[in-house]
Kinemage of the C-alpha trace (Angstrom):
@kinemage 1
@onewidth
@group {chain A} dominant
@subgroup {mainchain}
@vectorlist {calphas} color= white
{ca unk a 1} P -264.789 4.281 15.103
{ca unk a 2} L -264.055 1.646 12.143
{ca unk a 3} L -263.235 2.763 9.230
{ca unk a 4} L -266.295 0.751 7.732
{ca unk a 5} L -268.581 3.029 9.919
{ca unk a 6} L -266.849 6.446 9.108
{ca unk a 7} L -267.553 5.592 5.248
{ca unk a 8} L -271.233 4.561 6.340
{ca unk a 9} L -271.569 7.856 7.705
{ca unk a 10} L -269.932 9.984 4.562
{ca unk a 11} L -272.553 7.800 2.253
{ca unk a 12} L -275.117 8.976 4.378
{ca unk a 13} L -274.317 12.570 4.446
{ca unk a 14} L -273.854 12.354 0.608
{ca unk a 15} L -277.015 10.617 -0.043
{ca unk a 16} L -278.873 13.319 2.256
{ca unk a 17} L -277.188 16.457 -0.334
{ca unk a 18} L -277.597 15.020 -3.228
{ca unk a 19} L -281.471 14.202 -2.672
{ca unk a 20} L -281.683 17.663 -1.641
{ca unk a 21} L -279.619 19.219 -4.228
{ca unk a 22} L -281.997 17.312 -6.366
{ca unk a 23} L -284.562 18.437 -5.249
{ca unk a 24} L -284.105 22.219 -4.684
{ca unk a 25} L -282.363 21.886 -8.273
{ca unk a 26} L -285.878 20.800 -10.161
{ca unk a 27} L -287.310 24.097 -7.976
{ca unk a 28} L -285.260 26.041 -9.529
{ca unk a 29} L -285.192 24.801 -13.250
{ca unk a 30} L -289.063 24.024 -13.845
{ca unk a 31} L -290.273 26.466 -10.682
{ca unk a 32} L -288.395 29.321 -10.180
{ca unk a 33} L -287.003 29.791 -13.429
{ca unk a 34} L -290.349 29.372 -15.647
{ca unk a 35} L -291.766 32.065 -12.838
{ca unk a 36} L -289.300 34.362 -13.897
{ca unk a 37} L -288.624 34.554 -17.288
{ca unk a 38} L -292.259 33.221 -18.792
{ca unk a 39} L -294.826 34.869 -16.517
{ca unk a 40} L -295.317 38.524 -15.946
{ca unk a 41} L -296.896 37.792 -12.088
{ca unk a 42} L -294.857 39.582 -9.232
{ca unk a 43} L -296.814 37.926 -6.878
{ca unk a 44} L -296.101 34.439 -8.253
{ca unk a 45} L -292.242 36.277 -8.356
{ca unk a 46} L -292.395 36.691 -4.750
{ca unk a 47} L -293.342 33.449 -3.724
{ca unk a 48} L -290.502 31.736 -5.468
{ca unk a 49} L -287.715 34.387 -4.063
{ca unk a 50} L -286.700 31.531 -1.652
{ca unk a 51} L -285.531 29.077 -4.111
{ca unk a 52} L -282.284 30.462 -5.533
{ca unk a 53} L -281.203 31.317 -2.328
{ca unk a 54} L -281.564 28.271 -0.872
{ca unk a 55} L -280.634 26.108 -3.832
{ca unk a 56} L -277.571 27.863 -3.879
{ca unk a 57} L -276.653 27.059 0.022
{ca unk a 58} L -277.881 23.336 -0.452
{ca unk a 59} L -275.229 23.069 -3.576
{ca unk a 60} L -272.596 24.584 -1.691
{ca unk a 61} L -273.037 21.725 1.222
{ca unk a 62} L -274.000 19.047 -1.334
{ca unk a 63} L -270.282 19.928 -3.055
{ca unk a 64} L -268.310 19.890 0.664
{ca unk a 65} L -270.308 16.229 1.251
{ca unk a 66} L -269.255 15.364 -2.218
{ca unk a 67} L -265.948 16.536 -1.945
{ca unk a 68} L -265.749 14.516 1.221
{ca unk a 69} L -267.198 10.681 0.417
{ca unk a 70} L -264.890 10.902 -2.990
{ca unk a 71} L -261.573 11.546 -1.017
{ca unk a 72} L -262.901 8.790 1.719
{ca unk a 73} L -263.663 6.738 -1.367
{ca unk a 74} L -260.266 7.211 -2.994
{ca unk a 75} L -262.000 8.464 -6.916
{ca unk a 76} L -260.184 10.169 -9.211
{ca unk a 77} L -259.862 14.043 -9.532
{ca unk a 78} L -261.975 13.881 -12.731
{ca unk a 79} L -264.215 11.813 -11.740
{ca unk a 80} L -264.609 13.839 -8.153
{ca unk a 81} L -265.329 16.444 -10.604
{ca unk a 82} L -268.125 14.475 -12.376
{ca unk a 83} L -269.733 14.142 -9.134
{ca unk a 84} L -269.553 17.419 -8.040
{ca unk a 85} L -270.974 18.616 -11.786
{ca unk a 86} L -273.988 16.145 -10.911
{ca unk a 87} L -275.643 18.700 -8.521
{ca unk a 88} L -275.469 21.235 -11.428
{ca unk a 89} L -277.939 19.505 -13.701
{ca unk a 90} L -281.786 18.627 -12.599
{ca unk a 91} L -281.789 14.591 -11.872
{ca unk a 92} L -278.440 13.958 -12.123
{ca unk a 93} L -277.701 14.179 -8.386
{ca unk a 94} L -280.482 11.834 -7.656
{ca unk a 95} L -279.035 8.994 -10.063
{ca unk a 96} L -275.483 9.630 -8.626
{ca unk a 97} L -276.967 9.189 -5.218
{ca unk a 98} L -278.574 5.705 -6.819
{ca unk a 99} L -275.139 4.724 -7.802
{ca unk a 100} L -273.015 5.541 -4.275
{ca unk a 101} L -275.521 3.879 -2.208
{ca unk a 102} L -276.130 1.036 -4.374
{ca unk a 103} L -272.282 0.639 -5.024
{ca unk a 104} L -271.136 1.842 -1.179
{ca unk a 105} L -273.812 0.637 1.282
């Protein structure tokens, strides 16, 4: 395996997290969260159970893939750190993603 391929791979397993941690992260700020502190529905509670948990397991794998492509890519501990912080907020996973991909593909 080149090292050229090994990298392509870590970019793609990024990319893949941080979409989802994206993703599941907008659930959970303008879905989940709205749900439970605004509306007094238990049914509408119930529906939305799933989204904490699985944000939560989706960050926890986005971090490991981010850990990963920034140690293949040779970044900085604080800037490591900025990526990993990117999964925290709503979008800024998704324009992180932009940035590796555009920058490392």
């Amino acid at each position: 395996m080149t090292s050229g391929t090994s990298m392509s791979g870590v970019v793609k397993r990024y990319r893949t997290m941080a979409i989802l941690a994206g993703i599941m992260s907008l659930l959970l700020w303008f879905v989940d969260l709205p749900v439970a502190y605004l509306f007094d529905n238990e049914s509408w509670k119930a529906n939305v159970a799933w989204i904490p948990f699985v944000h939560g397991w989706v960050y926890a794998l986005y971090v490991l893939t981010a850990l990963q492509f920034a140690s293949k890519a040779k970044w900085p501990v604080m800037k490591m750190l900025g990526l990993v912080l990117a999964g925290t907020l709503p979008v800024a996973s998704l324009i992180t993603e932009r940035k590796v991909v555009s920058q490392y593909s």
